[in-house]
Every structure is written in structure tokens, then in C-alpha cells.
N, C-alpha and C positions, 0 to 999 in steps of 0.2 A: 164590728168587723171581726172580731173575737170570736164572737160568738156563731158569726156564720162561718168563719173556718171550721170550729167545733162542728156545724152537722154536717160540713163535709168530710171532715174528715172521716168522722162516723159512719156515714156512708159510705162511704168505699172502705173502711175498716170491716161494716157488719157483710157485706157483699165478699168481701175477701175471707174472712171466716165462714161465711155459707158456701163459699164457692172450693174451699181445699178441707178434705176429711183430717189431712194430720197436722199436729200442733207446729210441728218442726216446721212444716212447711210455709207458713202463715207466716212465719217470723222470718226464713231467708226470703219469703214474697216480697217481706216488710222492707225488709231492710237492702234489697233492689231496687225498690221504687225508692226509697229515699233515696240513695247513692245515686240513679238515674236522674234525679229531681233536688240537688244539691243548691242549685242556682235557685230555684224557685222556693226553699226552704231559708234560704239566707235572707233574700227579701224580704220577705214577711215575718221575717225575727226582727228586720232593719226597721219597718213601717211599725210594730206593736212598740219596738223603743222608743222611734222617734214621736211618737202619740203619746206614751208614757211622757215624755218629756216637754212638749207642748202642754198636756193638760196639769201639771204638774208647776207649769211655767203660769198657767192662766190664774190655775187657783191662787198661787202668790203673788199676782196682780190685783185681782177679787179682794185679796184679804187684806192686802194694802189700802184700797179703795183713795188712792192719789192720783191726781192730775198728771197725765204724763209720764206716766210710772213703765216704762218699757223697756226696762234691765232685765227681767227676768226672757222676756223674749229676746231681744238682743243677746243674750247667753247661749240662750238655745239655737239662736242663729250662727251664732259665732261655734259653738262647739259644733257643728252640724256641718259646717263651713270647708 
């Protein structure tokens, strides 16, 4: 998921640099489209954490390798909560 945000982002980053001659300009573009798109930048910081935190949760499950070991999940549910 990461990693397809990265080409997009990239893409409309290299489109927005082809598309304005001056540096100044690139950057208030930038930073409009951010401010326009606050909501949709919060989400996706909220989904990378909460994946961090799941796979984080799994592997100490993995490495536990016990029967009915589902603390580490139940934490991540609970703090999610």
C-alpha cells in the first residue's frame, strides 16, 4: 500500500513540476493541494499506523508460536478501540 501511494504520489509530484516553470510556484501548488486534501492525508497516515501495528502484533504472535496466544492482538484492538 506504501508503495503504491509512493507512485502516486510521484506522479502528480513529476506532472506538477513539468506542468509550473518556477520553483516558488511548485511549492505554494504543493502545499494547497495538501491543505485542500487534509482529510484524505490524515487517513492514510491512520491506515500505515494501524498496519504498523497489526504486523507488529502478528510477528509477536509468530515468535511466540503458542496456542491461543492472542494478546498481542487483543492490544491492538483494544488500543484501536
Amino acid at each position: 500500500m506504501k508503495n503504491a501511494l509512493m507512485k502516486i504520489f510521484n506522479k502528480y509530484h513529476n506532472q506538477l513540476m513539468s506542468s509550473s516553470q518556477k520553483r516558488g510556484q511548485d511549492k505554494d501548488t504543493q502545499g494547497r493541494i495538501i491543505n485542500e486534501n487534509l482529510g484524505q492525508v490524515l487517513i492514510t497516515m491512520c491506515q500505515i499506523e494501524w498496519t504498523r501495528h497489526v504486523r507488529d502484533a502478528l510477528n509477536e504472535m509468530d515468535s511466540k508460536k503458542t496456542e491461543n496466544n492472542n494478546t498481542a492482538m487483543r492490544k491492538v484492538k483494544k488500543m484501536w478501540q
